[in-house]
C-alpha positions in Angstrom: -27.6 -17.5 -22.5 -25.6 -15.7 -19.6 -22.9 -13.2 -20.4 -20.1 -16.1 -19.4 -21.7 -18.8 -21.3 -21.2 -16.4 -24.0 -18.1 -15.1 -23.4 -17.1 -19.4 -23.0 -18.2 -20.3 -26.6 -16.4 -17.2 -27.7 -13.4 -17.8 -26.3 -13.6 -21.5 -26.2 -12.6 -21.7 -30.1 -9.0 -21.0 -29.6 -7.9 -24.3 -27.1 -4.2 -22.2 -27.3 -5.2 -19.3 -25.1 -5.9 -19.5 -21.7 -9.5 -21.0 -21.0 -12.2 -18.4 -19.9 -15.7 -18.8 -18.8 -18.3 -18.1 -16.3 -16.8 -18.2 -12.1 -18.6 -21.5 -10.6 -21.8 -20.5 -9.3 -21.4 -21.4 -5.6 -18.5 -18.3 -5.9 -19.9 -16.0 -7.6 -23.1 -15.2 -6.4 -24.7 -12.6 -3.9 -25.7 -15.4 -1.9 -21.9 -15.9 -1.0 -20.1 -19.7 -0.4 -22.4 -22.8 -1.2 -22.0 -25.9 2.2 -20.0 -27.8 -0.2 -17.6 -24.6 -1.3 -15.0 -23.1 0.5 -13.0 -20.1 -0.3 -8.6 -21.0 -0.1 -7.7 -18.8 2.9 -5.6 -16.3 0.0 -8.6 -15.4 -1.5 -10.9 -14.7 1.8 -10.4 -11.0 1.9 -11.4 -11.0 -1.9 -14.9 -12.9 -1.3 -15.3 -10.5 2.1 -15.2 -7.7 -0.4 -17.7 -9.4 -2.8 -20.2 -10.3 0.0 -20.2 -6.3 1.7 -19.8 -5.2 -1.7 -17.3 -2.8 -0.8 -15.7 0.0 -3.0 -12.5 -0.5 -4.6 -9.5 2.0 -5.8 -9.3 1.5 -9.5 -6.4 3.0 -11.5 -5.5 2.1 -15.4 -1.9 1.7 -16.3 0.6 4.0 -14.7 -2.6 7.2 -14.7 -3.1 8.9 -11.8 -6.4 9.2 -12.3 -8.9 7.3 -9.6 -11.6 5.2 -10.6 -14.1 3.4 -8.3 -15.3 -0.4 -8.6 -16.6 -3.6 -6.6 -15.8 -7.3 -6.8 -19.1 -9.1 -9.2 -17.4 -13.0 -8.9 -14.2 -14.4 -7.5 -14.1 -17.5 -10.6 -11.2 -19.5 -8.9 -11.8 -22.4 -11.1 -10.7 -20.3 -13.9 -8.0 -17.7 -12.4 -10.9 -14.7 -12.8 -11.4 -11.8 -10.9 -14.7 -10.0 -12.3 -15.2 -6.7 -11.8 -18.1 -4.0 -11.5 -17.5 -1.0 -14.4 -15.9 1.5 -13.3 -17.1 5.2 -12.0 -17.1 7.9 -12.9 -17.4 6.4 -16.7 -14.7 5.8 -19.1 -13.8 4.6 -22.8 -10.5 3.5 -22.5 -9.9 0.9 -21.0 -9.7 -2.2 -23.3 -8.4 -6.1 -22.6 -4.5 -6.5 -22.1 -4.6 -3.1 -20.1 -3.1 -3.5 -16.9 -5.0 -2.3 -13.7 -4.1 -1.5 -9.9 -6.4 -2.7 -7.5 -6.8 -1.2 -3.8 -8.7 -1.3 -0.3 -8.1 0.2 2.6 -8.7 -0.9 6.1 -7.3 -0.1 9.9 -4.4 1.6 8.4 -3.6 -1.5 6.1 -4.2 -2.1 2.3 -5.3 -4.8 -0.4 -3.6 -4.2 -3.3 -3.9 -6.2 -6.4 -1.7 -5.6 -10.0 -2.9 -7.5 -13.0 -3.7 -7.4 -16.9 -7.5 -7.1 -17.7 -8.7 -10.2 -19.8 -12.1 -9.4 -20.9 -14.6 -6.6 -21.4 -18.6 -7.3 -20.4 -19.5 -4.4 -22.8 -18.2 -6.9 -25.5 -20.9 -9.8 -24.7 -23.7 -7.4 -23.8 -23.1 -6.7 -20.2 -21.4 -4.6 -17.5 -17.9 -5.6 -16.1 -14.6 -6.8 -16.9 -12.7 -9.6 -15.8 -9.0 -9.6 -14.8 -7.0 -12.5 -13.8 -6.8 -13.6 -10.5 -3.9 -13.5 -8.4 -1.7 -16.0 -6.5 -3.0 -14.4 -3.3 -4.4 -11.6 -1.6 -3.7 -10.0 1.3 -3.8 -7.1 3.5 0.0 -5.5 4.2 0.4 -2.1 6.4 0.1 0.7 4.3 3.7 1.7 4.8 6.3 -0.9 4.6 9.3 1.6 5.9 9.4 2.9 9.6 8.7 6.3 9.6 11.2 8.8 12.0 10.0 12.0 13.4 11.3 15.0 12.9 9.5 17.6 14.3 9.9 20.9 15.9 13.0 20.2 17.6 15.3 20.3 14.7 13.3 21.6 11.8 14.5 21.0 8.3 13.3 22.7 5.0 11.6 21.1 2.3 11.4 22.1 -1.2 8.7 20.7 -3.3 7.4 21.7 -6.7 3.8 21.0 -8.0 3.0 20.6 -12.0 2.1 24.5 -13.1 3.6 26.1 -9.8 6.3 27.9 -8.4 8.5 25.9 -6.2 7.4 26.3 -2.4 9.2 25.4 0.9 8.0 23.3 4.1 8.6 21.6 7.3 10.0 18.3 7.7 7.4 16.5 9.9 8.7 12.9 9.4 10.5 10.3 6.9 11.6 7.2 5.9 13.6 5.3 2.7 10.2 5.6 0.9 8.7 9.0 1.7 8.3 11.9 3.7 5.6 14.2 5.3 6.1 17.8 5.5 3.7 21.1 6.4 3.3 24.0 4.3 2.1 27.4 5.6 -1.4 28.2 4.2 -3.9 26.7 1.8 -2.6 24.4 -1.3 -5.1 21.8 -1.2 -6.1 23.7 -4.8 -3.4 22.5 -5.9 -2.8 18.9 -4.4 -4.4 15.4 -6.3 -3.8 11.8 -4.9 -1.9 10.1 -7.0 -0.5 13.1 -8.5 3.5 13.7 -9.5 5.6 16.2 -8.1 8.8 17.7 -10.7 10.9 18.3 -7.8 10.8 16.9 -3.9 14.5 18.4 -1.9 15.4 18.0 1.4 19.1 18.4 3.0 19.8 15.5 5.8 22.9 16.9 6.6 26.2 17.7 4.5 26.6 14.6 3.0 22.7 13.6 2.4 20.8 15.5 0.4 17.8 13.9 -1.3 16.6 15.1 -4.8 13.8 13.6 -6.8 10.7 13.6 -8.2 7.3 12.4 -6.0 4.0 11.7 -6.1 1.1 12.7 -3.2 -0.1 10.0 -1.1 -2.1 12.2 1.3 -2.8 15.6 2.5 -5.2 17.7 4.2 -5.4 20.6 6.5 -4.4 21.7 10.0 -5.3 24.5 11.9 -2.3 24.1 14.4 0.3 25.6 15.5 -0.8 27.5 12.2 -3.0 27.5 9.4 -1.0 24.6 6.9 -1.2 22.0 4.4 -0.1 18.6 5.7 1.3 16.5 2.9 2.5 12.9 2.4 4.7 12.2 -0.3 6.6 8.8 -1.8 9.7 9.4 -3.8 10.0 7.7 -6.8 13.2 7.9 -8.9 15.5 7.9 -5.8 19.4 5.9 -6.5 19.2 2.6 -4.7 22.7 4.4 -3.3 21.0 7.1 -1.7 18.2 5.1 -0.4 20.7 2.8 1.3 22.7 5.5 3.1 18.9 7.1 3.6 17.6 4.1 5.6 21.4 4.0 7.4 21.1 7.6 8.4 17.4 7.2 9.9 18.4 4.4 11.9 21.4 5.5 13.4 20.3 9.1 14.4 18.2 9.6 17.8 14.8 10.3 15.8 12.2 8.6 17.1 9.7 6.3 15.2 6.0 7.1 15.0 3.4 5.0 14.4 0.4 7.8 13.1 -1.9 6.8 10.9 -2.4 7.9 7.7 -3.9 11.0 6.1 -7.3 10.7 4.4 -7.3 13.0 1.3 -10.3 15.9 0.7 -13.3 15.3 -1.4 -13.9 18.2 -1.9 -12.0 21.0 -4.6 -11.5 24.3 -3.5 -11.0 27.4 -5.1 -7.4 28.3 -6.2 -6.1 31.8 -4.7 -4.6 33.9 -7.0 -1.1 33.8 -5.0 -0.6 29.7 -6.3 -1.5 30.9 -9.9 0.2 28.9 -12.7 3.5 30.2 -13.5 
């Protein structure tokens, strides 16, 4: 008996809850569509995924930490997404968690929110399930025009790292849902995707100051016109208020938009110098 059948007759007893059972074959297999199957056009990118068995951004809950995963069966008679356990290893994730599903392509991203149903480990197999959403679809990573800033008229940034002394940067660009500044010397030590920062201040002018806390999208090195840390940043506890007049202020000055692409963040840890050291 196969880990759905199983987890079917287990589940089956309660007709109340929401019915769960193995994805229909033709879906779910390496083997990809079946001539008589086709994939609804909002769940392509999903099955695309399933057949190049590409890896997935997997994060638990509101953690920062980063799991990996790939798609096992897209079960659209049922609403299931099945998913490959996740790496490195864990132990706590458990059914009714929620989970945060992303891929990353050309500068665009999947990304998919929703409440795990069912552990494999539970019926003697790998995987967990999670229901399947309404649609999926690739959107550009950034939803907010971004405005240079640049060299031109240089504004300081103050940002604050967990464990660390405050430190000051470069504005480089921003929009209403983030910024990317430059920071003389090494901190990648000291910089994790996902990560929250205490404290992210920048003065606009007079009469716009933003203050709040962030969390690190991206970052990396550069080597001009100095040895710097690049960072990208999203603010996350910024007033509606002060977004509004925000997004007015960037598109009534003369900054230019920008189109760059993305950082990619290091895979690599480096060793912390003893001028970051916690506080």
């Amino acid at each position: 008996m196969s880990l759905f059948d199983k987890f079917f007759k287990k589940t089956g007893r309660n007709s109340s809850e929401k019915k769960i059972a193995a994805p229909a074959d033709s879906i779910s297999g390496e083997t990809g569509l079946s001539a008589d199957i086709q994939v609804p056009d909002q769940y392509l990118p999903l099955w695309e995924l399933q057949k190049t068995r590409q890896l997935l951004e997997i994060k638990i809950g509101s953690a920062s930490r980063v799991y990996q995963s790939m798609i096992l069966a897209v079960d659209i008679d049922r609403g299931l997404l099945w998913l490959d356990d996740l790496f490195p290893q864990q132990l706590i994730l458990d059914a009714g968690d929620d989970i945060t599903l992303r891929h990353h392509r050309n500068g665009e991203q999947l990304v998919v929110r929703a409440p795990v149903v069912a552990l494999g480990s539970n019926y003697g197999a790998a995987g967990f399930a999670i229901e399947l959403p309404e649609f999926a679809v690739y959107t550009p990573r950034r939803s907010a025009p971004r405005y240079a800033i640049g060299h031109q008229s240089p504004l300081s940034v103050k940002i604050r790292t967990l464990g660390q002394e405050p430190c000051f940067g470069t504005l480089q660009d921003i929009s209403s849902g983030g910024l990317r500044l430059i920071v003389a010397g090494n901190l990648l030590p000291f910089l994790r995707h996902g990560a929250h920062l205490p404290l992210c201040e920048v003065n606009l002018t007079d009469e716009l100051q933003i203050r709040c806390k962030a969390r690190i999208c991206a970052f990396r090195m550069g080597r001009s016109p100095y040895r710097h840390t690049q960072i990208s940043i999203e603010f996350l506890d910024l007033e509606e208020e002060k977004r509004a007049a925000l997004t007015r202020f960037l598109f009534e000055s003369q900054f230019r938009t920008t189109g760059e692409p993305e950082f990619t963040y290091p895979s690599r840890a480096h060793k912390a110098p003893e001028r970051f050291a916690a506080a």
